[in-house]
N, C-alpha and C positions, 0 to 999 in steps of 0.2 A: 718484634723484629724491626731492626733499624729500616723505614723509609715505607713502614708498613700501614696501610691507612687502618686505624682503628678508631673505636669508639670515639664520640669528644669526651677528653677527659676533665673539663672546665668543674669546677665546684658548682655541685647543684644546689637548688635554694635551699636555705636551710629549713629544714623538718617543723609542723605545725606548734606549737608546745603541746603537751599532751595532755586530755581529756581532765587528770585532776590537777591544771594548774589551775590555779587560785586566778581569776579575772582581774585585768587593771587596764585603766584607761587613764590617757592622758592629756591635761588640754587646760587651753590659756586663758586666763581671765583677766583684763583689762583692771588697774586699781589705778587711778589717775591723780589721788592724794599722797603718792607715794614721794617723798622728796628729802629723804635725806638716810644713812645708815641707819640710823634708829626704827625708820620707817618698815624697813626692809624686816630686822629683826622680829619684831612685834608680830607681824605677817607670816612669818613663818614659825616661830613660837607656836601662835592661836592656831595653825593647821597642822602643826608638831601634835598636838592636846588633841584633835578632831577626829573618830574615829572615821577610820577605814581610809585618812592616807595617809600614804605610804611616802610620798617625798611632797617636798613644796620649795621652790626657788623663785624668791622677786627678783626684779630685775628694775634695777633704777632708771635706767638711762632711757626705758623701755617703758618703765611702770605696769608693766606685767607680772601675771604670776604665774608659774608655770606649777601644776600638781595630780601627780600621780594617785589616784586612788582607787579602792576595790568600789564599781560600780554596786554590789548586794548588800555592803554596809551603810555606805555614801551615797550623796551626788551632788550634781555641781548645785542646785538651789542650798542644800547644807552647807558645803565648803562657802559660797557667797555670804550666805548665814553667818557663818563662822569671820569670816572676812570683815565682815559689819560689826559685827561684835569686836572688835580689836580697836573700832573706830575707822574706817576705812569704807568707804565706798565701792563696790564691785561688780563688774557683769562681764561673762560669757564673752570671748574675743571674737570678733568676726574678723575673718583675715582677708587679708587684702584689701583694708578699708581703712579710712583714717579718721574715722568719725571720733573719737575720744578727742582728738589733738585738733579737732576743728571745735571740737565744743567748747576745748579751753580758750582756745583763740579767742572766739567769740562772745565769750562769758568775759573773760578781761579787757577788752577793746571799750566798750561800753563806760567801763566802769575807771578804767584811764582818762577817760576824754572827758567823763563827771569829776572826777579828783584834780584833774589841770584844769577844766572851768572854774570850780569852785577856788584853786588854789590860786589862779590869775584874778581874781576879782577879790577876794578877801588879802591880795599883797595890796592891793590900788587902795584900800580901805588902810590899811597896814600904814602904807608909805604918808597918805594922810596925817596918823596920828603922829608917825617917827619922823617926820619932815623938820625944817631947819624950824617951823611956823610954827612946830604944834604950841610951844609956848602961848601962841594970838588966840587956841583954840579953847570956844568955853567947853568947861569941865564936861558939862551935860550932853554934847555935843561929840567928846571922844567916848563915854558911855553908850551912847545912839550906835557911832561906830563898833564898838565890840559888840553890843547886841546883834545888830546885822551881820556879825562876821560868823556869831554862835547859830543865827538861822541858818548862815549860808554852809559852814563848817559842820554843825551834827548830821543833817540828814546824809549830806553827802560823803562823810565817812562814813555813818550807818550803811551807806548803798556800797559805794567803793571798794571798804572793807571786809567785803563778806567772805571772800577767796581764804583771808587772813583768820578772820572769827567765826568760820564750819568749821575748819580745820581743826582748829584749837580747841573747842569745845566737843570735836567729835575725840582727840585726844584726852584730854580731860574727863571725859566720859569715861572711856574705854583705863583710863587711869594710870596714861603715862603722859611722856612729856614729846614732841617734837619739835622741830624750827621755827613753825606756827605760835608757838607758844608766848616767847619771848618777845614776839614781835606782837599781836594782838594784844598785850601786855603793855609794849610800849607805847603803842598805838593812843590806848584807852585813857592810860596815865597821862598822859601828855594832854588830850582831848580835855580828860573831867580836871586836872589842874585848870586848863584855862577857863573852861566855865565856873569852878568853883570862886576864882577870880573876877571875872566878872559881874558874876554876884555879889562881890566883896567893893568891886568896883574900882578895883587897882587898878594898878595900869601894866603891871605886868601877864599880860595876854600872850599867847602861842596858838591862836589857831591858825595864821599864817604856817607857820611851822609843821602841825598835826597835819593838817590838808595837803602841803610839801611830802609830808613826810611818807603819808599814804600813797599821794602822786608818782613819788621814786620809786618805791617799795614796788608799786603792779609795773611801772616800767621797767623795774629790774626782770622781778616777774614774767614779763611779756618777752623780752628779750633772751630770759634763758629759756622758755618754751621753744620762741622760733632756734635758739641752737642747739635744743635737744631732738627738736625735728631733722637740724642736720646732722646730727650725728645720728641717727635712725637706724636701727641697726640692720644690715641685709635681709636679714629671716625677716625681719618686718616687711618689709618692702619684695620678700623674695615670689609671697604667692599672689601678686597682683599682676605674675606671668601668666599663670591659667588663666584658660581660656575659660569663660564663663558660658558658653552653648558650643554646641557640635553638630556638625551636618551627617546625619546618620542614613545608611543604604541597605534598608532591610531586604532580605529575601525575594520578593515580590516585585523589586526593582524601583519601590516606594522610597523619595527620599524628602527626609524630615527634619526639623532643626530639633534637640533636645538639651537643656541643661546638661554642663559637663558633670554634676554631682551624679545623675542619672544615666553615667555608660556603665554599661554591665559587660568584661571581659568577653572575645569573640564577636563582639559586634563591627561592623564594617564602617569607619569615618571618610568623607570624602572631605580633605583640605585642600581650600584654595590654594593660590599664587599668595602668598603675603599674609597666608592666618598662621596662628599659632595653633599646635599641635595639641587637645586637648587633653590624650591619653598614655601612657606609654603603649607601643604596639610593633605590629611589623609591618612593612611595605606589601602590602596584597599586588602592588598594580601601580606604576609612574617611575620616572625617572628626574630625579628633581636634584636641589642645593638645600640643604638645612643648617642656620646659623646656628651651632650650641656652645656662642662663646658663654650663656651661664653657666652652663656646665662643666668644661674645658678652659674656657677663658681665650681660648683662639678663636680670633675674629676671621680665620677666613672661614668660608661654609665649606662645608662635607660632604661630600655627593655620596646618595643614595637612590637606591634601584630595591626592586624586588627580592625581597628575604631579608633588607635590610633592619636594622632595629630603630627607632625612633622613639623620643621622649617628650614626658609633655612640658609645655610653655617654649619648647624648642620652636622656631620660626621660620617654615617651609618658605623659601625663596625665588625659587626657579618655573616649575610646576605642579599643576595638579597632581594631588595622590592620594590613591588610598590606604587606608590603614586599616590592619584587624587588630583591633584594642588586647592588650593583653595582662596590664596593670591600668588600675581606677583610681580617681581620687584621692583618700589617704595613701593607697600605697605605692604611688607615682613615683621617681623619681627627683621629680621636684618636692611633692612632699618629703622626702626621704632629707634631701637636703635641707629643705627649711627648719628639720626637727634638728637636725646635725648644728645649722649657725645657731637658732636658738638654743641649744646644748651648752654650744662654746662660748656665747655672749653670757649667757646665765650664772654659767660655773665661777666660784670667786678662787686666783690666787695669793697668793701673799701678799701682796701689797693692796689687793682690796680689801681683805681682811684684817690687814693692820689699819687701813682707814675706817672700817666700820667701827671694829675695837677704840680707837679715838673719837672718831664722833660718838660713842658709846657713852665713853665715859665724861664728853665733852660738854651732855645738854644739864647734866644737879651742874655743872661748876660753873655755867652760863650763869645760874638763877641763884648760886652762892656768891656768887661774883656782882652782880646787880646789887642783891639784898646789902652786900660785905661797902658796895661803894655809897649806898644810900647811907647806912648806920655811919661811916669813916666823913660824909659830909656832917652831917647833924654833929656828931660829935666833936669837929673841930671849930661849931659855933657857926656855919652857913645855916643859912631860911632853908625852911623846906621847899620852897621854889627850888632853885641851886641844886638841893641834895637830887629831888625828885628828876630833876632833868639831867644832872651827871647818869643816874641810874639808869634811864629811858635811855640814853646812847648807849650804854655799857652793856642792855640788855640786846638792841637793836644790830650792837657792831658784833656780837659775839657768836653769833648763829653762826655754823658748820656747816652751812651750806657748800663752800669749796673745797672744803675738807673730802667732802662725805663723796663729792663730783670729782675728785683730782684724779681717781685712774679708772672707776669705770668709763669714765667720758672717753679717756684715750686707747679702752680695752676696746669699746666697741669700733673707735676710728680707726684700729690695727684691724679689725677681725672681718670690717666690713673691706676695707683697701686688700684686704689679704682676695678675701673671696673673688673679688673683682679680676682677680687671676689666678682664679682658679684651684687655691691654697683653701682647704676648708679645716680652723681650726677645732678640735674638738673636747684637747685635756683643758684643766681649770686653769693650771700654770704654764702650760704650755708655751708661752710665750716668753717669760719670764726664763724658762730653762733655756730654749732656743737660742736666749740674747745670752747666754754664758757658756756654750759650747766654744772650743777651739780645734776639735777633731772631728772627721767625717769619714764612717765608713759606706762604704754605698755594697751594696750586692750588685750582681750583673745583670741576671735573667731578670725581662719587665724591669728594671729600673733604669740604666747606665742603656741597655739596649731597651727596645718597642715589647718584648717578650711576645712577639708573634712573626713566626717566619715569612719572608719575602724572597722572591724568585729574584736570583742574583742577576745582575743583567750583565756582567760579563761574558753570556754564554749564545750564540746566535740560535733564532729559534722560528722556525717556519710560522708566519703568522696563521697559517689553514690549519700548522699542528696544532697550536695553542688554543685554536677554535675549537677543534676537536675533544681536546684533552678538558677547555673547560665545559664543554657540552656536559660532560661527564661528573668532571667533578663538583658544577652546582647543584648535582644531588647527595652530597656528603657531607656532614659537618666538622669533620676532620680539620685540624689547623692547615695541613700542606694541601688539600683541595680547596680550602677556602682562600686561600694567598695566591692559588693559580688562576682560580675567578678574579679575583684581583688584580691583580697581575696582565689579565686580559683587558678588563674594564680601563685600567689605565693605560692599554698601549692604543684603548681606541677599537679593538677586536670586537665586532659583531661574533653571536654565537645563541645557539640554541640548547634551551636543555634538554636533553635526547631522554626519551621515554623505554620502558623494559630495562630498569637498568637493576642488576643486582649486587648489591655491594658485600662484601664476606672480610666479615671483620676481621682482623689483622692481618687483613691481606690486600686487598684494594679492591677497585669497581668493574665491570664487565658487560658487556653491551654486543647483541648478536646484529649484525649488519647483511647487508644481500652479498658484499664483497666476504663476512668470515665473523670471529669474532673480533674486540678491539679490547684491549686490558689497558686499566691504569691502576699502578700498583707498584709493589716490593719486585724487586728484581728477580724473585724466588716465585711472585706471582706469575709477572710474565714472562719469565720464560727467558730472561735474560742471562747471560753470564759473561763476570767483570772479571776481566783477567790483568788489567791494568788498574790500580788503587786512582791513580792520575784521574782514573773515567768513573767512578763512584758517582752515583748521583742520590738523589733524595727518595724521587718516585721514576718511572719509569714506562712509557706510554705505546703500547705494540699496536698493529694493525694488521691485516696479510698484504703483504707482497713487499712490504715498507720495511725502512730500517727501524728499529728502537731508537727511540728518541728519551734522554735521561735531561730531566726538573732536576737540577741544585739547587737548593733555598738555601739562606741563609738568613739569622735574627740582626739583623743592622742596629747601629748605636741609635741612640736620636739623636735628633740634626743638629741641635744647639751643646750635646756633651759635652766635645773638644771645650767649647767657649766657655762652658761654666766650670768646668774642673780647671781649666787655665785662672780665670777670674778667683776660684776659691783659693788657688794656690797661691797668688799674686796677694792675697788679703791674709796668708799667713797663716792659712788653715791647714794642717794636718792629713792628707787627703789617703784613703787604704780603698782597695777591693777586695771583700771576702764575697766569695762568691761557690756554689754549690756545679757550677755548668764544669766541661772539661779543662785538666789546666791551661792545656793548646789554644783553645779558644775563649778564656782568662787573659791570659799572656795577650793572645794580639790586643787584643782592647784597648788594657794599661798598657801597651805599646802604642794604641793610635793617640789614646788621651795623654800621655805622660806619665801616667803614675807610676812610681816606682814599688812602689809597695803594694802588691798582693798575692793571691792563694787562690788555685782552682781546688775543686773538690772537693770542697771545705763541707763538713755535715754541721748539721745546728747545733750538737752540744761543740763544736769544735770554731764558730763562730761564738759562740757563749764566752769560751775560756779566754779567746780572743779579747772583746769586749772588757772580760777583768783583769787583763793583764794591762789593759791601758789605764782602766781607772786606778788599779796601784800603782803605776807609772805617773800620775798625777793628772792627767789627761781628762779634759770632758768631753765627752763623745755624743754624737748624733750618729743613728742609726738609719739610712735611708735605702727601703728593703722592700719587697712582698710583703703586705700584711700578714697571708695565710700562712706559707712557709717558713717567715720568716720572727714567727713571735715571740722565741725564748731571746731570740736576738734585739727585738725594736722591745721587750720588755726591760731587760736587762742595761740599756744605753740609756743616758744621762735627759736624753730628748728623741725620740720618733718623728720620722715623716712617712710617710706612705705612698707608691705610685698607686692608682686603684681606677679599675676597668669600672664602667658607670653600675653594672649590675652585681657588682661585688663590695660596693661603699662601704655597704652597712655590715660586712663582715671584718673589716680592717679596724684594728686596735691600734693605732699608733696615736700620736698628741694630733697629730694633721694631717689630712691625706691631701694629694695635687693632684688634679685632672689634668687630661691633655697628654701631647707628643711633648710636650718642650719642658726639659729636666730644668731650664733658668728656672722656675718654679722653686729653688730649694733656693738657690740665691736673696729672690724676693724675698722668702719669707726670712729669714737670715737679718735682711736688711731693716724689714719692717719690724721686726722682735728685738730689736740690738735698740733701734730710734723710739720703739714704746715703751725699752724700760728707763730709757734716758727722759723721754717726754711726761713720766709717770713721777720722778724725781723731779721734774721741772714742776709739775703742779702740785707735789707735797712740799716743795719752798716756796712757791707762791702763796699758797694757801698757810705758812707758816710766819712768813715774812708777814704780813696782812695781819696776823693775831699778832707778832710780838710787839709792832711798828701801830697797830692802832688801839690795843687793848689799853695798854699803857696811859695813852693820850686822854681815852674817854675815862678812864677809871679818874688820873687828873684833871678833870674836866676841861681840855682844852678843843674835844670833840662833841658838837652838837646833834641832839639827834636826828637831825635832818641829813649832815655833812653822815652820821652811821649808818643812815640809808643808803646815801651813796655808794659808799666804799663795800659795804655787804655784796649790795648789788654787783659793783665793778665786778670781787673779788673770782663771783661765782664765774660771773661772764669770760674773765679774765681767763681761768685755767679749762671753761669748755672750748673755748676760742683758739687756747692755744693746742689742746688735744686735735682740732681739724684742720689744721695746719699739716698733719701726719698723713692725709687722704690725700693731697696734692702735691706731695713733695716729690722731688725730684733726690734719689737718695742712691748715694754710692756705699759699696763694703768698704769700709774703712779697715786699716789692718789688723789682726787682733793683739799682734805685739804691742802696739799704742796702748790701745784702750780696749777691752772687751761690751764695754758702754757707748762706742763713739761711732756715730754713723756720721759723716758729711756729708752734706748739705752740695 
């Protein structure tokens, strides 16, 4: 019965798996020689072969590995086994910690400052021999000089080099080829020609050069770690919110700090003024502000009171409160999220996977190419000096380093900016489809409106009744008694929750008083009768001796709608409501918003046909819907977005779901998907120009393999560099008539 308080009808969590499912566990392990597609491949191969799992995804930008397997067959000392075996070093992820990427730091800093020692004092030696004077110098005496340049140049590349020559040898081993390869290669060549020289006692020497050349190489090095620390991806960074201990209030009135890995559901947390929330739970007790812009992405705080719900890593503000825990550790919220960004950072789309496929097939033509330009010097009558050092650039400039970095750099700079308000992406191409849509259909219910009713304020309302009425109804979980506590709390309404109260489902609440009884309910409940439609109300609140007093609610748009169906429109978008709510209250909507085009009543096979009639119309469509009800619909459309209540994330299939009140949310991600597949082309010509523009050169030998170091280096820096440019931009929708690629700047 319409206005009748019933049950909550919200989706309950979903059901345990059942006793014969098959066991899987899933979890990160850190591999920090991971550095180019090839890398990736090999890693997942060897754990493809591994019995008992079940999936395996690296992650470059990250050098993580993420793998699903059956704990009774495997485990994670196997799968790391397994890891090592492929050549790769591995261990167990500790999360929220950055120990891997302080140890590289660390490890190459050292070994920088010995390669630029050694290479500054064997130039001074250098310049010596190659001076206007060297003619005055006797013979025996530029000898002396190259000896001391071989003391100063082996060991210090022996030390230097090691970043270069594990790697390669742990490849080698495992019996393929990576980035490392070419380079330790070049390295070595260059090194044993000049000592073989030396010996010989020429005068054509290159430890100058080798020592440079190692020098560049860890600065390259060093420079792309610190910008793959900033490109970092959220889920990395996302559980260093938990809180690592918790102030617990047992029973006895005993309170105690304990590890947050050690709450166990129904225990009571007492958080300060300014802690973060360790657990998900509910408000036992305080009246506070909670900041959950990670969650939502709106910075202003939330006030919460008792019965409220709270999440962990969320950040109490105001005051003290207690909490009775009711989700732990992995299965928090914030864990929940962090599994979702590492999901979406993980997954490769198209254009990562045509860069893997090239650096694939990129590293035998590296080393055909070296071999092809050594034999093409010898044969046209150059010294094997000449050939050997044409080769050693060729082999040095060729590495796919940029190649291999050109779009997960800028997947994870889309996916982390995205999060940052509140957009979590989750399909692999998800982004990739988003930046090709030119239609939008939105649903009404929870999307276009809040999909939780609100007491209309056009209606004047005794503030003693309202006291009354929510006395009553914070003991219901009904959507229209919880909007009237609401409703209360924001006019400022003190009120009590009144005790004996008995509620009768599909009917409303009841409470015996000294004055009689008090009803809040269906108009059927109390006793009301509507003889004017004019005076309909929602719920309706008796007392003795009082008038009836009738709640209107009403589902309100959210506040930013108008502006962003204006904006999508303005940008050339397509804009529809299919919507399942009445058409009446359809109609006014796309009357406040503008839109011309929509359908109340609509059922999901009838939204379905919907959707194919625009993709034979030629149309690409985004679907922005309810996850739950809405899934032959967000399956069926070109790209999904999801609105999604915090405790229903992990029920939504769509490509990205957005938290929060504010639909600009679909905008954002619009913007940022259109500028990542543009920014994703910008680093497969980078990284193209680079090959065509220097292979050439070094093959003709008019590139040294020092100036190869260089520009390797540049090339990589050049396209991570330009991917985080995409995290601070300042970016408008551009129209899609123009360009369906073209975001301004």
């Amino acid at each position: 019965m319409e206005g009748a308080l019933t049950p909550d009808t919200r989706p309950a969590p979903a059901a345990p798996p059942p006793a014969t499912a098959p066991a899987r566990e899933t979890q990160l392990f850190t591999a920090p020689e991971i550095m180019c597609g090839g890398c990736l491949r090999t890693i997942e191969t060897a754990l493809a072969e591994t019995p008992g799992v079940e999936a395996a995804r690296a992650n470059l930008s990250a050098r993580r590995v993420s793998v699903t397997f059956d704990p009774d067959i495997t485990s994670p000392e196997l799968i790391i086994a397994a890891i090592k075996h492929a050549g790769f070093s591995a261990a167990p992820l500790i999360e929220g910690r950055d120990e891997v990427h302080a140890a590289r730091v660390s490890e190459l800093m050292p070994r920088v400052g010995v390669a630029g020692f050694a290479a500054a004092n064997i130039m001074l030696l250098s310049v010596s021999v190659w001076s206007g004077h060297a003619s005055d110098m006797d013979e025996h005496m530029k000898t002396l000089f190259h000896w001391i340049s071989a003391l100063i140049a082996l060991p210090a590349i022996a030390y230097a080099g090691q970043p270069f020559f594990k790697s390669a040898y742990a490849a080698l081993s495992a019996r393929r080829l990576n980035m490392d390869v070419p380079i330790s290669l070049g390295i070595t060549l260059a090194t044993a020609m000049s000592f073989a020289q030396t010996m010989r006692g020429t005068h054509h020497v290159y430890f100058d050069a080798a020592t440079m050349l190692v020098f560049f190489l860890l600065v390259g090095r060093l420079l792309d770690e610190s910008m793959r620390a900033r490109t970092r991806s959220a889920a990395e960074n996302l559980m260093s919110l938990k809180a690592l201990t918790a102030t617990i209030l047992d029973a006895d009135g005993t309170v105690r700090q304990i590890p947050s890995r050690n709450l166990q559901p129904g225990m009571t947390m007492i958080v300060a003024t300014g802690e973060r929330i360790a657990a998900d739970g509910i408000v036992s007790d305080g009246l506070s502000e909670i900041d959950e812009s990670l969650i939502s992405g709106e910075t202003l705080p939330k006030r919460v009171a008792r019965g409220d719900r709270v999440h962990a890593g969320t950040l109490n503000t105001a005051a003290p409160l207690r909490v009775t825990t009711t989700a732990t550790e992995d299965n928090t919220l914030l864990a929940e999220l962090s599994r979702l960004m590492l999901a979406g950072e993980q997954t490769r789309g198209r254009y990562v996977r045509l860069a893997d496929r090239a650096a694939r097939l990129y590293a035998p033509a590296v080393h055909l190419l070296g071999l092809g330009t050594l034999i093409g010097w010898l044969v046209a009558g150059h010294g094997w000096e000449i050939a050997l050092t044409n080769a050693i650039a060729v082999l040095i400039i060729t590495c796919p380093c940029a190649l291999a970095l050109a779009v997960p750099a800028v997947q994870v700079a889309a996916i982390s900016r995205l999060f940052g308000q509140g957009v979590l992406v989750k399909a692999a191409d998800g982004l990739e489809r988003l930046s090709e849509v030119d239609t939008i259909v939105f649903d009404k219910t929870g999307t276009l409106s809040l999909g939780e009713p609100t007491l209309a304020l056009d209606q004047p309302i005794d503030a003693d009744v309202l006291a009354r009425a929510a006395g009553l109804a914070i003991m219901s979980r009904h959507p229209y008694a919880q909007a009237m506590v609401r409703a209360a709390r924001a006019r400022g309404i003190e009120f009590d929750p009144q005790m004996g109260i008995n509620e009768i489902p599909g009917s409303g609440l009841s409470m015996m008083t000294p004055e009689g009884e008090e009803r809040l309910g269906s108009a059927l409940f109390t006793g009301v009768t509507v003889t004017d439609p004019r005076q309909a109300a929602s719920l309706w609140f008796t007392r003795p001796g009082r008038a009836p007093v009738g709640f209107r609610f009403e589902d309100r748009l959210r506040s930013d709608a108008p502006a962003t169906i204006a904006e999508l429109k303005s940008a050339g978008y397509q804009v529809e409501i299919l919507s399942g709510d009445r058409p009446d209250a359809v109609a006014d909507a796309a009357h406040v918003l503008g839109v011309s085009a929509y359908q109340g009543g609509v059922r999901p096979d009838e939204k379905l046909a919907r959707l194919t009639d625009l993709k034979q119309q030629g149309r690409v469509t985004l679907m922005v819907g309810d996850g739950l009800n809405d899934g032959p619909a967000l399956a069926a459309a070109h790209a999904s977005l999801s609105p999604s209540a915090a405790a229903d994330i992990a029920q939504n299939a769509a490509d990205a779901v957005f938290q929060g009140e504010k639909l600009g949310a679909v905008v954002e991600a619009l913007k940022v998907a259109r500028r990542a597949h543009r920014m994703a082309l910008e680093n497969f010509g980078i990284a193209m120009v680079y090959n065509i523009a220097f292979v050439p050169l070094a093959v003709m030998g008019y590139v040294t393999p020092l100036l190869a170091a260089i520009a390797m280096s540049t090339s990589s820096i050049l396209v991570t560099g330009n991917a985080l440019r995409l995290r601070g931009m300042n970016l408008k929708l551009a129209p899609v008539a123009a360009s369906k690629d073209q975001v301004q700047e």
